[in-house]
N, C-alpha and C positions, 0 to 999 in steps of 0.2 A: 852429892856431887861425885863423880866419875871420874877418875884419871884422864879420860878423851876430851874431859872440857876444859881441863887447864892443863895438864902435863905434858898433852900428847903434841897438841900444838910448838912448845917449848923445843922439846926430845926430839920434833923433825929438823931444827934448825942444830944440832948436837952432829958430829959425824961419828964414825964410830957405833957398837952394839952399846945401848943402853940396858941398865938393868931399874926395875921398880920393886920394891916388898913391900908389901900390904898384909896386912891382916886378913885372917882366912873368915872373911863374912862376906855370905851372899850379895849382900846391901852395899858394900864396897865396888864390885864390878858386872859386868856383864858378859857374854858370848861377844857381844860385837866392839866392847873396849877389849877384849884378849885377841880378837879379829885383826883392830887395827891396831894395836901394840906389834903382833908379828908381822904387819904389813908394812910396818915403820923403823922393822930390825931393834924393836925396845923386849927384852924376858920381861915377864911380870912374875915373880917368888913372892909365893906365900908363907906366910909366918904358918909353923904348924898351929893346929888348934890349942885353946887353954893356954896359949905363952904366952897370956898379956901382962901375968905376974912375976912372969921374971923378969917382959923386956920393959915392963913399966918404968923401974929406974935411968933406962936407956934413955924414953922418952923424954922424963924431967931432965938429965944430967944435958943432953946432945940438942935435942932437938927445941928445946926453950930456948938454948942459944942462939939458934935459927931466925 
């Protein structure tokens, strides 16, 4: 699943520049969700490559609470 099929929908009704970080995998996004991420005033940041061991803890500690 893509950020344009649930996020983006959300992030238009946001005012404001939004920001997304994603993980740096092809399989996560595409040309045309970075298309319309800029068309909708949303950054998409990627995590550099190989961070997923550091921001691992991030994940369980923050985003479980979620």
């Amino acid at each position: 699943m893509e950020f344009n099929e649930d996020g983006l929908p959300y992030s238009r009704r946001l005012e404001g520049k939004k920001c997304v970080i994603g993980y740096n995998l092809s399989s996560h996004t595409s040309a045309r969700t970075l298309r319309l991420c800029e068309e909708s005033n949303v950054e998409f940041l990627f995590l550099p490559p190989n961070s997923t061991h550091i921001l691992g803890p991030l994940d369980v500690s923050v985003l479980q609470s979620l």
